[in-house]
Backbone bond lengths (Angstrom), bond angles and torsions (degrees), N, CA, C in turn:
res aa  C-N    CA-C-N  psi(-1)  N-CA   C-N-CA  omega(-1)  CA-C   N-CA-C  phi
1 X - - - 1.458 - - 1.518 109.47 -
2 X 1.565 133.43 106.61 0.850 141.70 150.46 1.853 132.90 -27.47
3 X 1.606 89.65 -54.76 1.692 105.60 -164.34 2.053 89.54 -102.83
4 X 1.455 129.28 56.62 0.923 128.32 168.90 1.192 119.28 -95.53
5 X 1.749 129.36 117.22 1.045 93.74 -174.10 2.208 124.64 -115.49
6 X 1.543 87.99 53.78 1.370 124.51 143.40 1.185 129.55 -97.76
7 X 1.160 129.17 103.02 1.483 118.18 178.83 1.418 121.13 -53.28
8 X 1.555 127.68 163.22 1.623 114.16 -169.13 1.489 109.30 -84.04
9 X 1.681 96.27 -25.53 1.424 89.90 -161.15 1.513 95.18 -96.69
10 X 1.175 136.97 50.98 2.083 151.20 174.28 2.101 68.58 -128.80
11 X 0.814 104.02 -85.70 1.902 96.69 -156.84 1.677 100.34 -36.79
12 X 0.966 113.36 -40.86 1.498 105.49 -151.65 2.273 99.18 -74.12
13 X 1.287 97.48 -52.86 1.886 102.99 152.60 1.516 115.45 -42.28
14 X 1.084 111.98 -55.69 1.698 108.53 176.32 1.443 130.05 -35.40
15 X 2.202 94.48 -52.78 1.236 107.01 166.03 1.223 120.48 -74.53
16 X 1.218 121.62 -58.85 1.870 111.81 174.07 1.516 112.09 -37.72
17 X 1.325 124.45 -44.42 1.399 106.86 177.31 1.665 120.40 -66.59
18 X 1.181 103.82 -47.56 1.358 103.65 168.34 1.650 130.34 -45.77
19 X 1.298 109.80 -25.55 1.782 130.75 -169.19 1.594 82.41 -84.29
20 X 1.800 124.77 -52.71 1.404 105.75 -149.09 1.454 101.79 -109.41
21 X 1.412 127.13 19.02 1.828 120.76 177.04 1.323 96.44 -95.50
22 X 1.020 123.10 -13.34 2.182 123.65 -160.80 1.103 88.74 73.68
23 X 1.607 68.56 -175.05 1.693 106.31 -176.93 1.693 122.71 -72.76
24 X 1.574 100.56 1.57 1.205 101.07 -179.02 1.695 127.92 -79.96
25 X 1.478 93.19 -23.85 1.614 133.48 179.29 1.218 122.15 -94.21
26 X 1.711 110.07 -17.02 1.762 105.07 -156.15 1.501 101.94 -72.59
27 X 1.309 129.41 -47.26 1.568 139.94 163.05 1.741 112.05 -21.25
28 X 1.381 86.07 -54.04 1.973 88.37 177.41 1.612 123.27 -81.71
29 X 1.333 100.36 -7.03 1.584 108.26 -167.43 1.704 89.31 -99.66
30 X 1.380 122.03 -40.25 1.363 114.44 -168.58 1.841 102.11 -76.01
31 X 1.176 124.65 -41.26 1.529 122.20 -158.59 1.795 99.97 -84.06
32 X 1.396 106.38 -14.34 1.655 112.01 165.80 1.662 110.64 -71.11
33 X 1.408 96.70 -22.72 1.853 108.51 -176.04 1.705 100.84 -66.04
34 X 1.444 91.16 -65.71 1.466 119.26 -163.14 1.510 92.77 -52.47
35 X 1.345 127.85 -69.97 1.522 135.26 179.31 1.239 98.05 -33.38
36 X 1.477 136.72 -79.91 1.235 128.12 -156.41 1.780 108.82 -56.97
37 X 1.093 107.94 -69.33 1.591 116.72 156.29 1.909 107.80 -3.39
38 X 0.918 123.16 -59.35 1.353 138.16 -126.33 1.386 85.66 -96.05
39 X 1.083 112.83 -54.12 2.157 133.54 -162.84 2.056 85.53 -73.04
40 X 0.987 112.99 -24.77 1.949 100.60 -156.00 1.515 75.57 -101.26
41 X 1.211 140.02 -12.96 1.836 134.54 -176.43 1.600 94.60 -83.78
42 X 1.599 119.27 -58.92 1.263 134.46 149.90 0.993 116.01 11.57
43 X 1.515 111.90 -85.46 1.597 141.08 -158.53 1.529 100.16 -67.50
44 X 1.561 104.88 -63.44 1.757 96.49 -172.44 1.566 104.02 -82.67
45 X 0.674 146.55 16.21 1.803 129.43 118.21 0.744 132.47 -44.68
46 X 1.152 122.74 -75.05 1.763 152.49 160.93 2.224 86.73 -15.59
47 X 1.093 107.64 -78.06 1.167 108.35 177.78 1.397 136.54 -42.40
48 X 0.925 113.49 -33.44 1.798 138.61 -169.28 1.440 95.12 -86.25
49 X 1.618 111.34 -47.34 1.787 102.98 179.05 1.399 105.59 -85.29
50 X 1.140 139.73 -14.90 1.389 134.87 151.54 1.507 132.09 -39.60
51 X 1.579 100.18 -34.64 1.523 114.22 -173.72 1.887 81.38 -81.69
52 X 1.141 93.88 -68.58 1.411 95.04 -145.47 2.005 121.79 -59.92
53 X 1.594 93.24 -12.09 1.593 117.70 168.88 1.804 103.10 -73.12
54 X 1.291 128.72 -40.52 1.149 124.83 -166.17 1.476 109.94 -102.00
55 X 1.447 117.49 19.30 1.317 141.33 153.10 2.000 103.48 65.06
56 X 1.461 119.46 -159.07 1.361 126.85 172.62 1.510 107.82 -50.61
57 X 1.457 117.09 163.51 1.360 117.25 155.44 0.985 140.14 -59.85
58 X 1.052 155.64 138.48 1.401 145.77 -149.26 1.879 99.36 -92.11
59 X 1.798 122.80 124.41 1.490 115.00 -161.03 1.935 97.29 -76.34
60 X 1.268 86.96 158.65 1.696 113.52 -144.76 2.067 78.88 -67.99
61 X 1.475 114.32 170.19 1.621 129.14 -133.45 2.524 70.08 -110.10
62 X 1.153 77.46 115.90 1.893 89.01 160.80 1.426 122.97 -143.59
63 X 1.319 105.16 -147.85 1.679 97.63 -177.79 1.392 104.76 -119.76
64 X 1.407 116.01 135.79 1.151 138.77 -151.75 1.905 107.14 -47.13
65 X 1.561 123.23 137.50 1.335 112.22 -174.44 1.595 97.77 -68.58
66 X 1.026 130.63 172.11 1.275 139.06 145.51 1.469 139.97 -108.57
67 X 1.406 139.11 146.86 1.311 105.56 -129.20 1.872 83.20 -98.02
68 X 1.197 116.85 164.64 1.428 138.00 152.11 1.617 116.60 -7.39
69 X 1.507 137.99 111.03 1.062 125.15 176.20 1.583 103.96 -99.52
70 X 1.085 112.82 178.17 1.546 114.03 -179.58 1.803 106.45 -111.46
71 X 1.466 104.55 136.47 1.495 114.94 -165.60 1.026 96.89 -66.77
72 X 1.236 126.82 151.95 1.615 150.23 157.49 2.033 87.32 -47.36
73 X 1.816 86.40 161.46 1.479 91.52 175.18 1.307 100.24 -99.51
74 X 1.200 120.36 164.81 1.662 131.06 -178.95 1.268 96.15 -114.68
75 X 1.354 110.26 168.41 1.621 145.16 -174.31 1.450 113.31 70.61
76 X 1.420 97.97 -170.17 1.614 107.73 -159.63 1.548 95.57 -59.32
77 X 1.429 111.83 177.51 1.740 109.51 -164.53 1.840 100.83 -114.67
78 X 0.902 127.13 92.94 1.796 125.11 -174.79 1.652 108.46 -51.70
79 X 1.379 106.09 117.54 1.603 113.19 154.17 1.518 104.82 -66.76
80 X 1.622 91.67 143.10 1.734 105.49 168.28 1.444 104.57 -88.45
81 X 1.163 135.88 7.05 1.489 133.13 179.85 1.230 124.70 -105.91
82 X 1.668 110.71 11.95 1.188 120.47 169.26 1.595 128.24 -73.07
C-alpha cells in the first residue's frame, strides 16, 4: 500500500516488538498499535470534514459584475403628432 498512512516499517517494529516482549507485554504493544493507528484515522477525518465544513472556495477577488441594463428600443421612432 502506497497511500498508507502507517508507515510499513512502524508496523513491521510493532511486530518484532510484540514477537520479542512475551506475552506479558503483547496487550500493551498491540493497543499502543491500535492507539497510534486510531489518532492518524482521527486526523484524516478531522481533515476531510474540514474541507467539506468550510464549503467551495471562495471565487477569486475581481471587479464588481454590474447588473443588466435594458436595450435601447429598435426601429423607426413614432411621432405622437400623427
Amino acid at each position: 500500500m502506497t497511500d498508507s498512512p502507517f508507515p510499513a516499517a512502524e508496523l513491521r517494529a510493532a511486530a518484532e516488538t510484540y514477537d520479542e516482549l512475551g506475552p506479558a507485554y503483547r496487550d500493551a504493544v498491540a493497543e499502543s498499535l491500535v492507539d497510534r493507528i486510531g489518532r492518524q484515522i482521527d486526523a484524516r477525518v478531522d481533515a476531510r470534514l474540514a474541507e467539506v465544513v468550510a464549503g467551495p472556495p471562495e471565487p477569486a477577488p475581481g471587479p464588481p459584475l454590474s447588473a443588466p441594463t435594458q436595450a435601447a428600443p429598435r426601429g423607426p421612432r413614432l411621432s405622437q403628432n400623427s
